[in-house]
C-alpha positions in Angstrom: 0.0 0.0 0.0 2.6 2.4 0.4 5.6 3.6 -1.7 3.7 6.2 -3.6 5.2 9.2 -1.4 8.7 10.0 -3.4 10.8 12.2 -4.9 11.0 13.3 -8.8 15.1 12.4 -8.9 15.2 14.3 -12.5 13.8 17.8 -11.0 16.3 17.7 -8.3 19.9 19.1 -7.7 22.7 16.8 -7.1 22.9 18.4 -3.7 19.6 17.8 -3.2 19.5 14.5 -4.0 22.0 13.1 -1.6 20.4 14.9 1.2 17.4 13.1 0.8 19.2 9.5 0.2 20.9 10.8 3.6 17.6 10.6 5.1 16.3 7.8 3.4 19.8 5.9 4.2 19.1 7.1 8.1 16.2 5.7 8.4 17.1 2.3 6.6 20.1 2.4 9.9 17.5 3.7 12.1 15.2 0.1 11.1 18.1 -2.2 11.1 19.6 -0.8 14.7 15.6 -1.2 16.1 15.0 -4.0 14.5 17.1 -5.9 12.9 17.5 -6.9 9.1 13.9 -7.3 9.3 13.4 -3.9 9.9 15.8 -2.7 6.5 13.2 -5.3 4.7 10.5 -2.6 5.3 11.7 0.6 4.7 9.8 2.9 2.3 9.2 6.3 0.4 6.1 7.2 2.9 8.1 7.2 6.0 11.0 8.8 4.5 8.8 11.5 3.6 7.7 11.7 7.1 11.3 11.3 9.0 12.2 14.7 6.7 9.0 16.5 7.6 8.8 16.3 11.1 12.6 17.1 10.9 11.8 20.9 9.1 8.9 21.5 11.2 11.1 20.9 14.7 14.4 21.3 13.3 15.8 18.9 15.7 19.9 18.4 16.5 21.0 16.2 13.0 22.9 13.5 13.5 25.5 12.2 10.6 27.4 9.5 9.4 28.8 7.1 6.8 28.0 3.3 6.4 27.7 0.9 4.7 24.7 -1.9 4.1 24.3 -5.3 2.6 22.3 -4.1 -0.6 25.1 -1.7 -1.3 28.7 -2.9 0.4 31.1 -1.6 -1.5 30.3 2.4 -1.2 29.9 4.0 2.4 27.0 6.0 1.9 25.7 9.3 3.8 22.9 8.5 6.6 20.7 11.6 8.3 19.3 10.9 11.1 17.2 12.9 14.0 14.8 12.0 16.6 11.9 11.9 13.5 14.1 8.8 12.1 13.6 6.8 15.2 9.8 8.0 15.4 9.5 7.0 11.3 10.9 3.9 12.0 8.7 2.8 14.6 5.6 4.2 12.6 7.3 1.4 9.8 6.7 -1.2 12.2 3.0 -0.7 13.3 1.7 0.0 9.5 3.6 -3.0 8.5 2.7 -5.3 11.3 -1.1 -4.4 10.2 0.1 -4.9 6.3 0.8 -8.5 6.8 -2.2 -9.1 8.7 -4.6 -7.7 5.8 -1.8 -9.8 3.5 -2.8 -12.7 5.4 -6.8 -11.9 6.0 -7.1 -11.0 1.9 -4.8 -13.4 0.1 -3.7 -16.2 3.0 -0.2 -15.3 1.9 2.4 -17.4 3.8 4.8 -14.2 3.9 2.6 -12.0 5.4 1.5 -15.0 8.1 5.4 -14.8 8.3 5.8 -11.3 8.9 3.0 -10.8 11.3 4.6 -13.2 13.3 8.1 -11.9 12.9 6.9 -8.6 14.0 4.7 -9.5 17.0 6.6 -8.6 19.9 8.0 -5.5 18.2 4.5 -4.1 17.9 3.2 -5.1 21.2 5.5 -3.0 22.2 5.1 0.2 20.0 1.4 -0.1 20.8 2.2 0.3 24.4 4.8 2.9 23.6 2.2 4.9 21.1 -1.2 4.1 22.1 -2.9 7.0 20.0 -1.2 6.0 16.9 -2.2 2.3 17.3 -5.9 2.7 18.4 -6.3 4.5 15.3 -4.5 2.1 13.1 -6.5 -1.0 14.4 -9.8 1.1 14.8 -10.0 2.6 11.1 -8.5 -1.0 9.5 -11.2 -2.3 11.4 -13.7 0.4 9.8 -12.1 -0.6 5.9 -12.8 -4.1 6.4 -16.3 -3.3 7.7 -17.1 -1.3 4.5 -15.1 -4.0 2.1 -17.1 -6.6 3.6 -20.7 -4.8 2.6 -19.3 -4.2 -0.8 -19.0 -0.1 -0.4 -18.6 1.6 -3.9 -18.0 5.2 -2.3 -14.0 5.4 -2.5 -14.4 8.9 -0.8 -16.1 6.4 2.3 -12.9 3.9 1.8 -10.2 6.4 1.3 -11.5 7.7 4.6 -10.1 5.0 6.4 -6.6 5.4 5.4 -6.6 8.9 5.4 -7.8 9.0 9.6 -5.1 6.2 10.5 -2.1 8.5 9.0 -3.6 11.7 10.4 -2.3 10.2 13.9 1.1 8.9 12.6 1.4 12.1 11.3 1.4 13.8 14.6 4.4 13.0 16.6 3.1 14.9 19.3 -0.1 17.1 20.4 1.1 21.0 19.7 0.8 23.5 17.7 1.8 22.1 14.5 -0.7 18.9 15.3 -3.1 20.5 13.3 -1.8 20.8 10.1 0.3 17.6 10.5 -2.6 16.0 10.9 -4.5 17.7 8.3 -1.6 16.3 5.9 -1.3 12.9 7.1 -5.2 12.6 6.5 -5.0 14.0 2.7 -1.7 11.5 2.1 -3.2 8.8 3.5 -6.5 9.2 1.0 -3.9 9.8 -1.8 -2.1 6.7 -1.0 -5.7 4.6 -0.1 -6.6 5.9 -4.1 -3.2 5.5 -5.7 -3.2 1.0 -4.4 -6.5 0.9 -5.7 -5.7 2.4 -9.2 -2.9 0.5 -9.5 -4.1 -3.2 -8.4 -7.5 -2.7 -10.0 -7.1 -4.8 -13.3 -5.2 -7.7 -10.6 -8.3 -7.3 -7.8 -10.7 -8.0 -10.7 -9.2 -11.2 -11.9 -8.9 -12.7 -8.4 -12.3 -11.5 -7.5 -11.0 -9.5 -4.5 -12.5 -5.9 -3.3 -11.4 -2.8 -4.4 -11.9 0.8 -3.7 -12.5 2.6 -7.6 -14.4 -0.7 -8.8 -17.4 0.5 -8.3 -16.4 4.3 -9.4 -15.4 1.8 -12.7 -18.3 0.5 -13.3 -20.3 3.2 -13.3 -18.6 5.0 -16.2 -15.9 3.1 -17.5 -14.7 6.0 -20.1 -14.8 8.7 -17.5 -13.2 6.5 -14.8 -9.9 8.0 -15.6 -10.6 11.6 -15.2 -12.5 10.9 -12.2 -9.5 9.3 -10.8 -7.4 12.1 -11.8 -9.7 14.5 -9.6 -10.1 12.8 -6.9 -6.1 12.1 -6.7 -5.6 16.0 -7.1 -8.1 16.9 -4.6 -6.2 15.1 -2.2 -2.8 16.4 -2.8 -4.0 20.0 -2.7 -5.5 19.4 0.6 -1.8 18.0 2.0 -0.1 20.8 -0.2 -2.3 23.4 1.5 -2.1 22.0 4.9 2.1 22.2 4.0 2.1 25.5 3.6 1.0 26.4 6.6 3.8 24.5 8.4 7.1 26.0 9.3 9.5 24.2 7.3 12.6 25.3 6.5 15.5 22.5 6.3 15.2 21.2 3.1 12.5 22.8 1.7 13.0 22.8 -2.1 13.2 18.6 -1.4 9.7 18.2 0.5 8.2 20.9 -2.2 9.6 18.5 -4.9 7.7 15.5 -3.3 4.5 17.2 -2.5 4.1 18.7 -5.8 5.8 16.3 -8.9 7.4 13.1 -6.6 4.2 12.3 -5.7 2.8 12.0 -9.7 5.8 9.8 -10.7 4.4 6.7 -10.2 0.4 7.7 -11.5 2.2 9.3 -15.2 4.0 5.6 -14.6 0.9 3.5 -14.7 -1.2 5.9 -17.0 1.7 5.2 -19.7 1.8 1.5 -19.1 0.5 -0.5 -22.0 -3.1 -1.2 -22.1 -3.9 1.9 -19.7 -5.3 4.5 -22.1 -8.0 3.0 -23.1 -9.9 2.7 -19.7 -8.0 4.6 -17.2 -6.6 7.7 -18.3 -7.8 11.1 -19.9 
């Protein structure tokens, strides 16, 4: 479900760039010294994203280094890391402990079985450690299964769902800044919701399994891709609006390139795929 929160590498300065592999590197570091090589097997775009946010908003003290890791041995890369990496990293953990469980409850897949099982201690303990963020998580999956299991059609009811849970990972803390960080965790999350369903859709279909824009689909197959497109931008103007009322400074130009292109990577990706124009794009 997640991976849809990156950067557009081409629109980006060199400088740039390695700043966010810094972060993305301190995070993968901040996994694998939490968890363990399990933890590296999870890292993501979304929490990335997050780790560098929280980091402009509270401009905590930045902690650097060079390592190296087993996907990449040879070169000793540059790893960023601040409070926010440890908080993103443990956010990792409870969305992905609740992945494999929907893996298992939607496909009976032996990995995510696996996983949840792997992960069961660890998020015992972050659900003790961050009680908010897990009630939500485990209330609003609860919600999504509720409305997939009556066969809901709305995706503006579904998206809901997903859009609620990252509201509260968004906030690392009730302040000031809670507001809007939860106003753009709740926009990202409905982004993200919309962006799985486009893209496993066709696959859903074929092994009969629910999905979000089906019924949006069906009810006007050659407007289903403009339909898409607006619901997707309403989203990310919510988040981008909510953004700029944040006070983030440190590497602006980077989250700006997320919020604004990074994030539309992956849709131009599947809109371009073969077989896409003629039912899901303009």
């Amino acid at each position: 479900m997640f991976g849809y929160i990156c950067v557009n590498r081409p629109e980006l300065k060199v400088r740039e760039y390695e700043i966010y592999r810094g972060y993305y590197c301190g995070l993968c570091y901040e996994l694998y010294r939490r968890f363990g090589p399990k933890g590296q097997l999870l890292l993501n775009y979304d929490m990335t994203f997050l780790a560098m946010l929280l980091d402009s908003v509270y401009e905590p003290r930045v902690v650097t280094g060079k390592g190296r890791c087993l996907p990449h041995p040879a070169v000793p890369h540059r790893e960023i890391r601040t409070k926010y990496t440890s908080y993103a990293a443990d956010m990792t953990i409870l969305l992905a402990w609740h992945k494999a469980k929907d893996d298992w409850t939607d496909e009976r897949s032996a990995a995510g079985a696996g996983l949840r099982l792997v992960l069961a201690r660890e998020y015992r303990r972050l659900r003790r450690k961050y009680p908010r963020q897990a009630a939500a998580l485990e209330q609003q999956i609860a919600a999504l299964g509720a409305l997939e299991a009556s066969g809901e059609e709305n995706p503006e009811k579904t998206a809901e769902c997903s859009g609620r849970f990252l509201a509260e990972i968004f906030v690392c803390r009730e302040d000031m800044w809670a507001r809007r960080l939860r106003e753009m965790g709740y926009f990202l999350g409905r982004f993200i919701y919309l962006m799985d369903a486009l893209e496993d859709r066709e696959k859903d279909k074929k092994k009969g399994r629910f999905n979000g824009l089906e019924g949006l689909y069906r009810k006007d197959p050659e407007g289903f891709g403009e339909a898409c497109e607006e619901l997707l931008v309403a989203q990310m103007s919510g988040a981008a609006a909510s953004f700029e009322h944040l006070p983030a400074v440190r590497n602006l130009s980077v989250l700006r390139n997320i919020l604004y292109s990074g994030v539309w990577v992956k849709y131009r990706a599947l809109n371009a795929a073969p077989g896409k124009g003629s039912e899901e794009s303009k």
